[in-house]
C-alpha positions as CSV (number, residue, x, y, z in Angstrom):
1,X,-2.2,2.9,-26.9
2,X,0.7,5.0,-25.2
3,X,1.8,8.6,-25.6
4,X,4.8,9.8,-26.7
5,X,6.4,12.9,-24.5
6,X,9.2,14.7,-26.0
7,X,12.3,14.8,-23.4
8,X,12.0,18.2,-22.4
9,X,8.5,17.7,-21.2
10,X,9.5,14.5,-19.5
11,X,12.6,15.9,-17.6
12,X,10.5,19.0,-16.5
13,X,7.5,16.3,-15.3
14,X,10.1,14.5,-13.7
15,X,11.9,17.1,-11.5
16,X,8.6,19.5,-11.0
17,X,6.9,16.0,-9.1
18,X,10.7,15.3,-7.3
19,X,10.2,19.1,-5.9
20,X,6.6,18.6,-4.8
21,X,7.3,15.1,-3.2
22,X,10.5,16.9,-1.2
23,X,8.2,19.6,-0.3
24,X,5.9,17.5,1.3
25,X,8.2,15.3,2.9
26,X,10.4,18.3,3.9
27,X,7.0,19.7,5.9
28,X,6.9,17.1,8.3
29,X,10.8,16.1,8.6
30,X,12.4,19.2,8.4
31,X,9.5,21.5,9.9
32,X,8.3,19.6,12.5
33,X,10.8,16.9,13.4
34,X,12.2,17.9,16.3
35,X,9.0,19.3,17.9
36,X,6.8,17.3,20.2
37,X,3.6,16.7,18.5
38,X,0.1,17.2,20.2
39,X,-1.2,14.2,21.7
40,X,-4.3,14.4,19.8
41,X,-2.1,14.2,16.6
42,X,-0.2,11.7,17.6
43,X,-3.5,9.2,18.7
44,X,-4.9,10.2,14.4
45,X,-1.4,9.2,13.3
46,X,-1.8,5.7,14.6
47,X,-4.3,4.6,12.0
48,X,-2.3,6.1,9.2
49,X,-0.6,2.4,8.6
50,X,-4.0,0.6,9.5
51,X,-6.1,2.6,7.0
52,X,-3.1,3.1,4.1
53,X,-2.7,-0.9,4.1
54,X,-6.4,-1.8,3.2
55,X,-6.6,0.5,0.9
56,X,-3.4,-0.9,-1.3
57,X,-4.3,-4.2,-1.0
58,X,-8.1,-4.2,-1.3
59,X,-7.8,-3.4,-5.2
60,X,-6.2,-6.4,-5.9
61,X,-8.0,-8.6,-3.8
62,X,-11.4,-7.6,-5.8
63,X,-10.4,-6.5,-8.9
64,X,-6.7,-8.4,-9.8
65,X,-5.3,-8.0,-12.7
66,X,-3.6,-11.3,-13.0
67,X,-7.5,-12.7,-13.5
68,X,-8.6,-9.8,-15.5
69,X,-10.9,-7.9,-12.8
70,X,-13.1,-11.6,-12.2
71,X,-12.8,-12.8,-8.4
72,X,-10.1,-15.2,-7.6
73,X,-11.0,-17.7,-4.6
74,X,-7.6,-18.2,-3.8
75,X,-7.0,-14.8,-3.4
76,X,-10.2,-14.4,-1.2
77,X,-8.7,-16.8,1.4
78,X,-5.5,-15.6,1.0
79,X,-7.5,-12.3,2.0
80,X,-8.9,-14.2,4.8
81,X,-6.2,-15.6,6.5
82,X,-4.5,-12.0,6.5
83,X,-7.3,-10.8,8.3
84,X,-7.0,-13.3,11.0
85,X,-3.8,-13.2,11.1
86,X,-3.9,-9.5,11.6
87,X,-6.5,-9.1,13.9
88,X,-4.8,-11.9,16.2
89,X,-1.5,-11.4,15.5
90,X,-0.4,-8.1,14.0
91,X,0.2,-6.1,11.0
92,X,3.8,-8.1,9.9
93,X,1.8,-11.6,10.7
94,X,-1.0,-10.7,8.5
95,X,1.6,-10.2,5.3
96,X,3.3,-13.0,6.1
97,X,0.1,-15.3,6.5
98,X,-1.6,-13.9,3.4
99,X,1.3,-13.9,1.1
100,X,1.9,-17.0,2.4
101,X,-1.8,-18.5,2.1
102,X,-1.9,-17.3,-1.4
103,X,1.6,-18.6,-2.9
104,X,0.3,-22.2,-1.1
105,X,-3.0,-22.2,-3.2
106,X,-1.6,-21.0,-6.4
107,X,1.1,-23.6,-6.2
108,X,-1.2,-26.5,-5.0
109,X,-4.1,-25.5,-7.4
110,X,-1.4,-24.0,-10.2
């Protein structure tokens, strides 16, 4: 089922959420880019990327929609060999080795 906006409302949805994402990217840019953070900011804003990348990817790991919400082995080791990956190598390894693992299962198990 899907809902029909008229323009008007989709235009003023449209630039109201452009405002509020420049607004908040405008708060940390343009307020405090050329400031020296605290160091006990700066040690938080280390995890940002290691916390923010679980989170995306978990979903789709244990829920996908390509296999409507049912657990998909392949994409449990794929999961698995990005952890490995990760924890040995590095955030750009662990892509690189789950993407990887899970386009090599799908195409030798189709």
């Amino acid at each position: 089922m899907t809902a029909n906006i008229d323009t008007g409302t989709f235009w003023l949805v449209t630039v109201l959420l452009g405002i509020g994402t420049y607004l908040i990217r405008f708060s940390f840019l343009g307020l405090l880019g050329g400031r020296q953070l605290p160091d006990w900011l700066l040690v938080h804003l280390r995890y940002v990327g290691v916390a923010v990348l679980p989170a995306l990817v978990t979903p789709m790991i244990l829920w996908p929609a390509a296999t409507a919400g049912q657990l998909d082995p392949l994409r449990m080791i794929a999961a698995l060999a990005a952890l490995v990956a990760g924890w040995r190598l590095g955030v750009i390894w662990a892509i690189v080795m789950g993407m990887g693992t899970l386009w090599a299962l799908q195409y030798a198990f189709g």
